[in-house]
C-alpha positions, 0 to 999 in steps of 0.5 A, a space after each residue: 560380457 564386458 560392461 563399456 566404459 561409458 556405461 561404467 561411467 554412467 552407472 557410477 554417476 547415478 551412483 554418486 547422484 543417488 545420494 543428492 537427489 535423495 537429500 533433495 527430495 528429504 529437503 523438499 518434504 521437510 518444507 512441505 511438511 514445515 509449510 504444512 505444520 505452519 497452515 495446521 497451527 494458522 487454521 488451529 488459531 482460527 483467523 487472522 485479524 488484518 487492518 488496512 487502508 486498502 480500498 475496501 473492495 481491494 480487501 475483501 477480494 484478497 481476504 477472500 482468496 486468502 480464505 479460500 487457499 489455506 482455510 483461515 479466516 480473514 476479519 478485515 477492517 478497512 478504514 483510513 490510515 489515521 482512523 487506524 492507528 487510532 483504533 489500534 491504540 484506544 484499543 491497546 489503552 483499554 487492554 484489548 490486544 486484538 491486531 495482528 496485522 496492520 496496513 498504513 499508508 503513513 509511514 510514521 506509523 511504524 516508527 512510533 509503533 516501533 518505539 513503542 515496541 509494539 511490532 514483531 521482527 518478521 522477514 516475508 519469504 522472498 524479502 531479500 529480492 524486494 524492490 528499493 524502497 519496499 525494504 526494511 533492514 531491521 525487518 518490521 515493516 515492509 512496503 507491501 504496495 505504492 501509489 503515487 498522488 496525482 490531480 484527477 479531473 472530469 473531463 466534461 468540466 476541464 479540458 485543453 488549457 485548463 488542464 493543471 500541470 503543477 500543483 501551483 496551477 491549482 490556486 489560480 481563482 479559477 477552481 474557487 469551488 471546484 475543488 475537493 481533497 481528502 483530510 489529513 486527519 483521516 486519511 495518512 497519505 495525505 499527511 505524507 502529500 502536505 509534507 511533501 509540498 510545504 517542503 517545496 512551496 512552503 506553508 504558503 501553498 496550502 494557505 493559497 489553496 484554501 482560499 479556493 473553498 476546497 470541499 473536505 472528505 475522508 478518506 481517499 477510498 471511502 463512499 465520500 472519497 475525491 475521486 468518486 466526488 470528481 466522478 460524479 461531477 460535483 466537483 471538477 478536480 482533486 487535490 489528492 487522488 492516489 492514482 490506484 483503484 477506481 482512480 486507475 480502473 475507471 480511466 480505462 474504461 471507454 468513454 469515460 470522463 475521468 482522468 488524471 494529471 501528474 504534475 511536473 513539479 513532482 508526485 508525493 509518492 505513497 509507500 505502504 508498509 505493513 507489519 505484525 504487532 507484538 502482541 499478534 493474538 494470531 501470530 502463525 496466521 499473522 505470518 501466514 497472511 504476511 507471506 501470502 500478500 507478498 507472493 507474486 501471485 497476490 502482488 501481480 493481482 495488485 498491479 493488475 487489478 489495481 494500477 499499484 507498484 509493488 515490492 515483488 521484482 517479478 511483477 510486470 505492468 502493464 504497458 500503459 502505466 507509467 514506470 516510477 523510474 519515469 515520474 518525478 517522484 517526492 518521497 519524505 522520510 518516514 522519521 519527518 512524518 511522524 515527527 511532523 504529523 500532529 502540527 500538519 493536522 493542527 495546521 491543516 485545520 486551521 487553515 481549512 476550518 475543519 
């Protein structure tokens, strides 16, 4: 019996497709594989050492779903920007080269860091889709999440017209005693708001601000942090809350009384690069830990659990977060922080006292 033209014609197809399809499933095994060797030698590193700004409950859950998936152990250090970067260099000038991985919220960072040679050149898998700002074309330090920096108030002590709108309403006599902020010598992001708003009001903005006896904590995300200070009610606003963690959790919640105002005269918004060191004792983990905190799995849990903007373009948000594209942001130069950093804090202190 003759065989159709049309089953002649499929039976070619297959036969021409045979070898494709072959060559797609040797592919998909030799990156199985290569993923596999890659986790073999991670776990045969034992840990990854990880120093981040991120709020510390933020970090012990996402160290630990990073254990649970590959079977590496995370040790996690979490602590302020500039309290970071500290470490990191006593530690460097006493020998000890035990980093791996490092999350600032100061962007100056990584421009010393890498004038010292101190960072290792390493793309995360899916880099090239990565959201404006969140890029880095010579491909050492990559923006892993961002948060704007807005005024948090308890509403049980401001409300109506009392509401600030700028950040100039903030040196009205008024909140003389009412105010808290974090320190610039601790917490990087604050570096990056100083900057931000001496570039639109001068020196002088600060000085006026001071004149209020604004109460000092550390960092931003520590037990003594603004927005649990405001919280609490010990005082009636802040000066800098990043507007993710509790900041952005609590709002949310029935009945609370916190919230926040996002001046019209701008936000400084806060990127957070993270980068491998050099001389990275772990440094298969280290890629690892890198890759995995930049899937859309871990970036989608930042953004949903957290209230943070983040470098993955599949992200979505959820409907009651303002869009960046809708907020007047005041982004500054990673080269001005780090050329300004130290006269900020000099400045800072001899302005606050402290």
């Amino acid at each position: 019996m003759k065989r159709s033209r049309s089953a002649s014609s499929s039976s070619s197809a297959r036969k021409r497709l045979a070898p494709l399809v072959l060559l797609a499933l040797v592919v998909a095994a030799g990156g199985a594989s290569a993923q596999d060797a890659r986790v073999a030698e991670a776990r045969r590193e034992g840990k990854v050492v990880w120093h981040t700004a991120l709020a510390l409950d933020s970090a012990q859950r996402l160290a630990t779903r990073f254990e649970q998936t590959y079977g590496v152990k995370v040790e996690a250090h979490r602590s302020g920007s500039e309290r970071i970067l500290q470490r990191v260099m006593q530690e460097l000038a006493a020998g000890i080269k035990n980093a791996d991985v490092v999350n600032t919220s100061d962007t100056g960072h990584y421009v010393l860091l890498r004038r010292k040679n101190l960072l290792a050149r390493y793309t995360p898998a899916g880099a090239e889709r990565f959201a404006d700002g969140f890029r880095d074309p010579d491909g050492y330090a990559w923006g892993w999440r961002a948060f704007p920096i807005v005024v948090p108030y308890n509403t049980r002590h401001v409300a109506g017209a009392d509401v600030p709108h700028t950040w100039k309403d903030l040196l009205e006599p008024k909140w003389k005693n009412r105010l808290v902020m974090s320190h610039p010598g601790y917490a990087g992001s604050v570096v990056t708001q100083i900057i931000a708003l001496e570039k639109l009001y001068g020196w002088d903005f600060w000085a006026q601000l001071a004149k209020n006896r604004v109460m000092l904590v550390q960092s931003i995300h520590d037990p003594g942090r603004t927005v649990r200070t405001v919280l609490s009610g010990e005082r009636a606003a802040g000066v800098n809350g990043a507007d993710y963690g509790l900041l952005y959790t609590e709002r949310r919640r029935p009945g609370t009384t916190l919230a926040a105002a996002y001046p019209r005269d701008g936000v400084p918004l806060i990127f957070s690069p993270t980068a491998i060191m050099s001389f990275a004792p772990h440094p298969s983990a280290a890629r690892l830990f890198t890759d995995f905190i930049f899937t859309r799995e871990i970036q989608q849990l930042l953004a949903d659990g957290e209230g943070l903007y983040v470098a993955h373009p599949d992200v979505t948000y959820p409907a009651d977060r303002p869009k960046l594209s809708e907020l007047k942001v005041l982004v500054v130069d990673p080269d001005e922080i780090d050329r300004r950093t130290e006269d900020v804090k000099k400045r800072f202190v001899e302005l606050f006292g402290a």
